[in-house]
N, C-alpha and C positions, 0 to 999 in steps of 0.2 A: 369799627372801620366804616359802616357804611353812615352811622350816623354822623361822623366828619367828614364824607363824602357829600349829604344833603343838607348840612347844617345852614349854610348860608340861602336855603329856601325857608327858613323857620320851623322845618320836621324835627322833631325832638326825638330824645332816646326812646320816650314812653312810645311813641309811634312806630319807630323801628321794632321794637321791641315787640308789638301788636301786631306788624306786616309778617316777620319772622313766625312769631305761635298762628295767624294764620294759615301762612302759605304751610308748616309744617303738619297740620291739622286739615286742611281742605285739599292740597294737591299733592300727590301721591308721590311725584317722581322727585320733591323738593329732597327728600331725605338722603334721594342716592346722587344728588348731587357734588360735585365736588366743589370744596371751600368757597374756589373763589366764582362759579358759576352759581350759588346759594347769595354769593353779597352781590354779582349785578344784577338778577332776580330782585334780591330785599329791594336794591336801589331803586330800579324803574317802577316794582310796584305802590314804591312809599311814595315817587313825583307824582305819578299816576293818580294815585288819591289825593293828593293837595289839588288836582283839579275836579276831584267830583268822583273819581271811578271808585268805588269803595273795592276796599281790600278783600272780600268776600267775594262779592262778583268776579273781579280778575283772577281768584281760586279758582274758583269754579268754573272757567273759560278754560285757563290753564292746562287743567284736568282734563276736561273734555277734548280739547286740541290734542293730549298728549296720548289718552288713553283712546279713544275714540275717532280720531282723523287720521293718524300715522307721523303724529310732526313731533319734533325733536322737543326740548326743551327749549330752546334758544327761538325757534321759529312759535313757540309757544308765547314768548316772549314777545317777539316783534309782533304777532296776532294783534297782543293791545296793545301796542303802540301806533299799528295801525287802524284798530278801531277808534281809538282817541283822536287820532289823524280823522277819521268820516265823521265821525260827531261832531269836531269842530265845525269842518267844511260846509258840513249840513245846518250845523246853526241848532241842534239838539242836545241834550242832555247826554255828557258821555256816559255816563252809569245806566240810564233808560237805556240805552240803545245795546250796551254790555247787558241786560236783563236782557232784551229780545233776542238775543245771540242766544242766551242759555234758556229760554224758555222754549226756542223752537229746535234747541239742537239735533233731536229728534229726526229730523227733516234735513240738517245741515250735513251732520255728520255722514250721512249716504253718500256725500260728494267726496269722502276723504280730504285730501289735502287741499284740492279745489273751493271746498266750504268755502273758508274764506274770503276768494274773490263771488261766489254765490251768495252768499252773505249782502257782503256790502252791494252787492248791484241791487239785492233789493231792498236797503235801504234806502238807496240813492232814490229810487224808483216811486217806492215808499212814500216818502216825500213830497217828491215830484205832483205824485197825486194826489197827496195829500191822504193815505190812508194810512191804517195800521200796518206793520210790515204783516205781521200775523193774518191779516185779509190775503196777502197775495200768496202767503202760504199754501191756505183752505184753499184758494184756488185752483193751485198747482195739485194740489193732492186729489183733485177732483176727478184729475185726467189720469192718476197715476198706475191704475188696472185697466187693463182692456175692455173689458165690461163697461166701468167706468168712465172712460173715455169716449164709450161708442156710445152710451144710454146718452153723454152730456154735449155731445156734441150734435146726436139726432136731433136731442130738443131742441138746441139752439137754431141748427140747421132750419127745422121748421119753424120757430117763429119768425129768424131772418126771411125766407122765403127763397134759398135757395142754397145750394151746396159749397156754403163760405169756409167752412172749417174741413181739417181733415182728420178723423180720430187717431192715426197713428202718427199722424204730424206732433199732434196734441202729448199723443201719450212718449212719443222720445222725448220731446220739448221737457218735459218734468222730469223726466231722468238726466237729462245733459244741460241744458240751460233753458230753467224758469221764466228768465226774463226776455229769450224769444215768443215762451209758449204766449205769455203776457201780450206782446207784441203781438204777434197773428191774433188771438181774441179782440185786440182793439182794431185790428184791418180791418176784423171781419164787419165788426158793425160800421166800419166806415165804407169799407163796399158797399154794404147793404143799405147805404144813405140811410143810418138809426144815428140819431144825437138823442143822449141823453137827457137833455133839457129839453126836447120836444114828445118826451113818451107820456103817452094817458098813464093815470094809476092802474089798470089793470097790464097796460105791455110790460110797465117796471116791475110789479111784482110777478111776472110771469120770465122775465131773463132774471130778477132775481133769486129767483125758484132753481134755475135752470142752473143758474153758479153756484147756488146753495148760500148765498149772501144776504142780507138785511138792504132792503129798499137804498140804504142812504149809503150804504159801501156797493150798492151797483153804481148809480151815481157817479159816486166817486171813482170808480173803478175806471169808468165808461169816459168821464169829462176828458177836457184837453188838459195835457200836463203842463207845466213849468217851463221856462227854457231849463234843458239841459246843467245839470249842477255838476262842476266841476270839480273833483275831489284833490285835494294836496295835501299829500304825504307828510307829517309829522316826521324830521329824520332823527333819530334817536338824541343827538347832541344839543337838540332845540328843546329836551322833556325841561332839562334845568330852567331854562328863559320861560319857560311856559307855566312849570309850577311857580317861578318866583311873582310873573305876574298875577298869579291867583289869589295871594294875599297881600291885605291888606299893609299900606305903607309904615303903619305903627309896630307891627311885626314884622315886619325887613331891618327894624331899626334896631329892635330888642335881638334877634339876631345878630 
């Protein structure tokens, strides 16, 4: 059934067939699904991969979403189809970017159901600056103890040269949203009149001490971002039109 559902994208049985023994093998909750919530799963996972997201990765999202965030199957679902939705948008590798999702999930899964709009903001963000999403991670987890907070915010405070940050600003920021705490860290060197492009080698390695960052992701951390990238929503009925354009027109034909 689901391979006469996708046929006209060029997926073949043997692919069905491979989405199926994964999702059965990697996500946990595929088994106690029922029939026909098992074949729009198969389905969207098997379009999904004819653009790039492998069938492994979106297990492993699935899983994590289902066991670890509080979301149902269905919103497990929609997860990637809306990561495939920011990947486009963004102009990246949907599969890359489905790795960074499970390499930090770690970090994500704290937010519960939330993850996912924390997620993609910092990927958006990510971007933007042109860094690893993984750099704004480390950063956020910098502030995430009291301790912590206060040691990295002292330092900064004294290199800036006066009292730019606030540690408990800092340290909710990384529990409730990341992408403010981001936000105040970049004010603060913009109060403090510090541009990144104007620091001696000893200031950059000294704020990038203080972030616990490599000289050339302070940098980047610090420069001015992008305009604003707009994200658009992949709506579930556009996966067909989007896998079909992914292959080539000699296999739309054999099809």
């Amino acid at each position: 059934d689901t391979e006469r559902a996708v046929f006209a994208t060029g997926i073949t049985m043997g692919k069905v067939s491979e989405a199926v023994g994964v999702l059965k093998n990697e996500f946990t909750d595929y088994t106690y699904m029922s029939e026909e919530q098992q074949k729009a799963t198969a389905k969207t996972t098997v379009l999904l991969d004819q653009m790039g997201f492998s069938l492994s990765t979106q297990a492993s999202i699935m899983d994590t979403a289902t066991q670890a965030m509080g979301m149902s199957a269905q919103e497990g679902e929609a997860l990637l189809i809306d990561l495939a939705s920011t990947a486009r948008s963004l102009g990246v590798d949907v599969n890359a970017l489905g790795a960074a999702f499970e390499a930090n999930k770690d970090f994500i899964v704290r937010f519960g159901e939330d993850g996912q709009e924390v997620f993609e903001e910092l990927a958006v963000t990510a971007k933007a600056l042109g860094v690893d999403l993984g750099v704004l991670v480390k950063v956020t987890e910098g502030f995430e103890t009291f301790d912590g907070a206060a040691k990295s915010v002292g330092r900064l405070n004294a290199i800036l040269g006066g009292p730019f940050l606030n540690s408990m600003d800092m340290l909710n920021a990384s529990y409730e949203d990341p992408i403010e705490g981001i936000k105040m860290l970049r004010e603060a060197f913009d109060q403090a009149g510090v541009s990144a492009e104007d620091l001696s080698g000893a200031e950059l390695k000294a704020y990038a001490s203080a972030l616990n960052l490599s000289t050339s992701e302070t940098i980047k951390l610090l420069g001015a971002s992008n305009e604003e990238l707009e994200i658009k929503r992949l709506k579930e009925e556009e996966l067909e039109k989007q896998a079909l354009a992914s292959i080539a027109i000699t296999d739309q034909l054999k099809a």
